[in-house]
N, C-alpha and C positions, 0 to 999 in steps of 0.2 A: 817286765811283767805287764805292766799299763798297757804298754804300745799292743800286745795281743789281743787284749781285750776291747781296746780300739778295734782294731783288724777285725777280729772276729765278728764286733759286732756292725761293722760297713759291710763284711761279703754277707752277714744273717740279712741285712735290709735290702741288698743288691738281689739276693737269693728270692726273699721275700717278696718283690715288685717283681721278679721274671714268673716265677709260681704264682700269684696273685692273678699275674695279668694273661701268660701263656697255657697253664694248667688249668684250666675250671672244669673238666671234661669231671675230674673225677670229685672233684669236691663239691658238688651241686649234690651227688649221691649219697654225701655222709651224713650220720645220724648227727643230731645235737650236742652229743658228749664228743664229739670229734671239733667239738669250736676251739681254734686255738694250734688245733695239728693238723690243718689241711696242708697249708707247705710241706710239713713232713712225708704228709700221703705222697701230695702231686710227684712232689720233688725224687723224693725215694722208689717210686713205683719203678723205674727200670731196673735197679739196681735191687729191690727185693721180691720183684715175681722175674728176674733171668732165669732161663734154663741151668743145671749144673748144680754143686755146692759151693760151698763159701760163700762169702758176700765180701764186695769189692767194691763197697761206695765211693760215691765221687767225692769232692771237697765240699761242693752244694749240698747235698744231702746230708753228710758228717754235722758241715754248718748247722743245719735246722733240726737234727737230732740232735745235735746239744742243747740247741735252745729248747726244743720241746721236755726234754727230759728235767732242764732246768726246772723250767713254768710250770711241769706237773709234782715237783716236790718242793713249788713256794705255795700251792693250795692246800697245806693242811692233811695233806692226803686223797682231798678229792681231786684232787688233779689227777693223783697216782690211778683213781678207781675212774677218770673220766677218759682219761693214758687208754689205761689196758683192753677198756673198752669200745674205745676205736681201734686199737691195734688188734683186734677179737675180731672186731665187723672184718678188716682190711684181709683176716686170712678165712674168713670164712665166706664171704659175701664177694671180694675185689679179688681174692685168690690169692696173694702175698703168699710168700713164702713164711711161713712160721719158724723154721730155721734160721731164716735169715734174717728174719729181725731179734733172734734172739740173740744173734752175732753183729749187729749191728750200734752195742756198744763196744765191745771190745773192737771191729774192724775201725771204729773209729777215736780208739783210745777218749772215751766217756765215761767217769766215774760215775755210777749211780747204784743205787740202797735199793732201786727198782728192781725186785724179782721179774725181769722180764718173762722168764721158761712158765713162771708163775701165772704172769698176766698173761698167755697166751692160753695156756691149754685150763687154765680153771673153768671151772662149768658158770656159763653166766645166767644168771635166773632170767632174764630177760628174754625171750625169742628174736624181739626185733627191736630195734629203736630206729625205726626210719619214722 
């Protein structure tokens, strides 16, 4: 049980330094409440605006949707409300698939208490946070 969490957490830092360093295209674009989920953006973008249904994430982006999904239920909740609210911009603003990130814990066997179907389609008072 150690040894994966090991593992898991060398490919989130591996994953993390390739998105950090080869993805900025789209994380210069995100609002504030998205500090903390740019790798998921970067990383995930292929795998949740593809043509088609389903979603069919890779290992890198599973990686960093666990770790995101972790980080926004160790803030109290605001993580959860700063989560939904990047994942709101990313299907409204970046085009994301909303389907597909609603599937994108289960495609990556992710336990979470996060209503994601939730944090997508709620109405946010907000118009913009850029």
């Amino acid at each position: 049980m150690g040894h994966k969490k090991v593992l898991a957490l060398i490919m989130f830092v591996m994953a993390y330094g390739l998105a950090t360093t080869t993805f900025t295209t789209v994380s210069q674009h995100l609002p504030a409440k998205c500090n903390g989920y740019e790798p998921l953006i970067d990383t995930c973008k292929p795998d949740l605006t593809a043509p088609g249904s389903g979603v069919h994430p890779t290992l890198e982006c599973c990686v960093l949707a666990n770790y995101a999904f972790t980080i926004a239920m160790q803030n109290n909740g605001r993580g959860v409300g700063n989560m939904c609210d990047c994942l709101q911009f990313a299907t409204k603003t970046l085009h994301y698939d909303p389907y597909k990130i609603i599937g994108l814990p289960g495609a990556c066997n992710i336990k979470t208490d996060i209503p994601i179907a939730i944090c997508i389609f709620w109405p946010n008072d907000e118009s913009s946070d850029n």
